[in-house]
C-alpha positions, 0 to 999 in steps of 0.5 A: 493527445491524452484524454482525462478522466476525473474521479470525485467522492462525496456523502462520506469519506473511504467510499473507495475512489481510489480503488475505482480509479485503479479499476478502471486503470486496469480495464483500459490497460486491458484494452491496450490503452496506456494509463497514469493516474493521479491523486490530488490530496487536500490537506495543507501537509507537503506529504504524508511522510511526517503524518501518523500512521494512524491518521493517514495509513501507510506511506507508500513510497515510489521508485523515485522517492516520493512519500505518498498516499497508500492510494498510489500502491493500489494504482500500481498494483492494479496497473502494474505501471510504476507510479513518480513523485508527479502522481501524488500532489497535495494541496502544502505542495501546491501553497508551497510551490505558489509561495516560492514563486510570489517571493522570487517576484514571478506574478511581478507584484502582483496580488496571489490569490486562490483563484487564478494562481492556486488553480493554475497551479492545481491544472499545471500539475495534470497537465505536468503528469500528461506531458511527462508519461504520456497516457492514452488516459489520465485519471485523476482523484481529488481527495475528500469528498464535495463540500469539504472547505479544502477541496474547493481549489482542486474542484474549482481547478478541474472545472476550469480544465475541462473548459480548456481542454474540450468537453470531449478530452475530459469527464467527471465520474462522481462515487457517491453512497446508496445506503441500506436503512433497516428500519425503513428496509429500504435503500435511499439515494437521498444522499446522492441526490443532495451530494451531486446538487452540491458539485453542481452548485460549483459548476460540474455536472457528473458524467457517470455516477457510481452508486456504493451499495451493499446488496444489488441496486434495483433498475428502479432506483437506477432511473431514479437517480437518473432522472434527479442528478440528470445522468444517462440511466446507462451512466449510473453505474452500481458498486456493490461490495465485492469480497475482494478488491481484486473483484471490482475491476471485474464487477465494473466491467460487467456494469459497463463502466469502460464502455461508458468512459470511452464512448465519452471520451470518444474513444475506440471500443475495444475487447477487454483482455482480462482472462490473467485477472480472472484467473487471479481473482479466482485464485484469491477465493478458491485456495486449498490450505490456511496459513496463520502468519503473525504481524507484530505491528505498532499501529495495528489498531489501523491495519491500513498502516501495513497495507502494503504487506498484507497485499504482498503475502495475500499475492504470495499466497494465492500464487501458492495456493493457500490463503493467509489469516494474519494475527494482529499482534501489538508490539507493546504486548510482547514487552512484558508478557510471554510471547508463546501466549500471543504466538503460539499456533502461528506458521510465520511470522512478520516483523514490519517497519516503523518509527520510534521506540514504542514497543521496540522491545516487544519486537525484538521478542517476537524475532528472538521467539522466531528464531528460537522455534524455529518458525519463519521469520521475515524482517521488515525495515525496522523488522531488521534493525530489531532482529540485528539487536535481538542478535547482538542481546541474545547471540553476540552477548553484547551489553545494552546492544540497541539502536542509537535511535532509540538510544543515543547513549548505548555502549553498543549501538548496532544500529547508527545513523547514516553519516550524512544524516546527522546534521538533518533538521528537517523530518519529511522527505530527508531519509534514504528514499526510494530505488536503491540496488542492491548486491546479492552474495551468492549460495544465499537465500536471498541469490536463491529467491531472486535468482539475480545477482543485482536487485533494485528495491524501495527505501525509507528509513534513517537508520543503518547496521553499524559496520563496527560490529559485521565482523562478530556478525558473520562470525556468530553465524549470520550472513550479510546476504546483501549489500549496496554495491560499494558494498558499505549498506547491509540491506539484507541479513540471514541466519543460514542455521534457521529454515527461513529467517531473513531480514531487508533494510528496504521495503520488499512490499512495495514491489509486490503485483497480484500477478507477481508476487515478491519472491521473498514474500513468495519464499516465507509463504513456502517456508510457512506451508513447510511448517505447517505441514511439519507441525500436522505431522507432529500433531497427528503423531501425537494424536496416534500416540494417544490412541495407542496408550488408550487403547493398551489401558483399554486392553 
């Protein structure tokens, strides 16, 4: 029977429930238990899927299609357990689903209200993500933090659950704030005490507290908290920041929180298996060279909205043994100015996905700047469709060449809309959305990162390479690298006479583990040390020259 752990937040927002829900994923798979994790998300949006990435941060897309919060990425990177549309529930889903039923006459007549049909609702979706993966432990994250207005029902709905699944089968673990205050020079637990009153006054009692802090929680303040928000002084478990958030789900093991959680849960101790995560973790901090990569974003004034992105070459390079400092650069930028001015120094550069025309043209500036000097390139969704323009402008000589998106009335629209997207009306969940294979032409560069024939990768996008123009592509020098297996969909483009430019319609970064890396991420941080190292080359070259002309003047 799958027991349930229920994570909740409260002081502040982003105080990191996410990242301990993964963490504690990861220290029960250690010890060979299976594990899901859901996340229950308060606001009335169906899903993220229409939400600005300013406002939300990425939209992590699952296997199955699903538009969801950038949260399930951690999860599945920390448990290494591919995550469905059945882990992420909003509270629009929830209305929506509830609405659907009272028109088709399900509650016969009767009146809807938030508590018992919305709650049920809430405690059918856990209960849905238990019977279809079947976990050992499901851990569930409410969104928000306690006292929000629209986090009522999901709290409501798991205190009723724990009514009805037994005390033993489910706990609550509150993440709550322990700040530093200067002027005082001393730490306050004031805000705890208050936060864990406010989810009493509901009904639920915290099993296990984790304390936020920036420097080490005294024993002091640990009985502290202890004896006000009536928990187990073992049960107060400090989360001091860490440098990475790979380090956590060791610091919470050596706090004791999976102890904790399955003496709880009654559950048998067994010996953590986390020799792999150590060495990973290490490999994060102790790294021998520095690569400078580029990422031309629209919406890096949020850097979360590429989070995927950043972790997939953070585990590409500490595979390989380097470190990645990424230049934000704004797309917007490079439309009227020089791009040598922003780009010059960098040893690769990333072009990611995105939606609109909003500097579209300082995106097609950077491929054109990397294929130009010959400096790794890696195209993203979008970083695709802007390189495959940047083609037809610069290469193929192709007049007002863009994307139909962008420009309905182009003469030359190398990017069109899927046939069976035209008549769309709706925006969310209408795209090309998850899983799709795709086939790789061999003695290419992709054959050669994947080293196979047929790979599987995640989509959300709208938009296609137009077939009209893959003759003069291939004839220009470019290759179709990959396609759907019909044939019809260019997934994947290169331009063989580069040292790595390499271009996907789908979305690589979503498929990235720490311990396994993705091989095109892995294949553009080989090609970025290469440069570098060409680029020292010259440099000291350079420099020699110089002191050979000083030291002739000299003599």
């Amino acid at each position: 029977m799958t027991e349930f752990v229920f994570v909740t937040g409260g002081v502040v927002s982003s105080i990191g429930k996410g990242i301990l829900a993964a963490s504690l994923g990861r220290l029960l798979k250690s010890r060979d238990y299976s594990v899901s994790i859901l996340k229950l998300d308060p606001y009335i949006n169906v899903d993220p899927g229409t939400m600005s990435p300013f406002q939300h941060g990425e939209v992590f897309v699952t296997e199955d299609g699903a538009e969801t919060d950038l949260d399930l990425g951690h999860y599945e990177r920390f448990t290494d357990t591919s995550m469905s549309r059945l882990n992420s529930v909003t509270q629009g889903s929830i209305y929506q689903a509830v609405i659907n039923k009272e028109r088709r006459g399900d509650y016969q007549g009767g009146t809807v209200q938030v508590i018992p049909h919305i709650t049920n609702e809430i405690k059918e979706r856990i209960h849905r993500v238990a019977r279809n993966s079947n976990p050992d432990v499901l851990i569930t994250e409410i969104g928000g933090t306690v006292g929000d207005i629209e986090s009522q029902p999901f709290l409501e709905a798991i205190r009723q659950f724990r009514k009805e699944v037994g005390r033993d089968r489910a706990i609550y673990i509150h993440v709550t704030l322990v700040p530093w205050i200067p002027s005082a020079g001393e730490m306050k637990t004031k805000p705890t005490q208050h936060s864990v009153k406010e989810l009493r006054s509901i009904g639920i009692q915290p099993d296990l507290l984790v304390c936020r802090c920036d420097r080490p929680l005294p024993d002091s303040l640990k009985y502290k908290v202890s004896e006000f928000c009536d928990v187990p002084v073992e049960c107060v478990i400090p989360a001091q920041d860490a440098s990475s958030i790979y380090e956590v789900p060791l610091r919470m093991e050596e706090e004791g929180l999976a102890r904790q959680v399955l003496d709880l849960l009654r559950l048998e101790q067994r010996s953590p298996q986390l020799e792999q995560w150590k060495i990973l973790v290490k490999s994060l901090s102790n790294t021998t060279r520095s690569l400078e990569i580029a990422i031309v974003g629209k919406y890096i004034r949020l850097t979360d909205a590429y989070l995927s992105v950043i972790e997939a070459l953070r585990h590409a390079a500490s595979a390989m043994d380097s470190q990645v400092n990424i230049r934000w650069i704004n797309a917007e930028d490079l439309e009227d100015n020089n791009p040598h001015n922003y780009l010059q120094g960098i040893d690769g550069l990333i072009v990611p996905g995105g939606f609109g025309i909003r500097g579209v043209d300082g995106k097609i500036n950077a491929v054109e700047y990397a294929r130009s000097q010959n400096i790794p390139f890696l195209g993203l969704c979008l970083g695709m469709q802007c390189s495959v323009i940047e083609w037809a402008r610069n290469v193929a000589e192709l007049d007002n060449a863009h994307s139909a998106e962008f420009d309905p009335d182009t003469s030359n629209p190398v990017i069109n809309l899927l046939p069976e997207q035209e008549d769309v009306v709706d925006l969310g969940g209408t795209m090309r959305l998850g899983l799709y294979p795709c086939r790789l032409l061999p003695n290419t560069l992709a054959a050669k990162l994947y080293q196979n024939e047929v790979i599987y990768e995640r989509h959300r996008h709208r938009y296609e390479f137009n077939n009209t123009y893959r003759s003069q592509f291939l004839e220009t020098g470019y290759i179709v690298s990959g396609a759907s297996p019909d044939g019809r969909l260019v997934e994947i483009i290169e331009y063989p006479q580069h040292p790595f430019f390499i271009a996907t319609q789908f979305h690589p970064e979503f498929q990235s583990r720490p311990s396994n890396p993705h091989p095109l991420f892995q294949g553009f941080i080989v090609a970025a040390q290469a440069y570098h190292s060409d680029e020292e080359t010259e440099a000291r070259a350079e420099v020699r020259t110089m002191e050979t002309a000083i030291l002739a003047n000299i003599g």
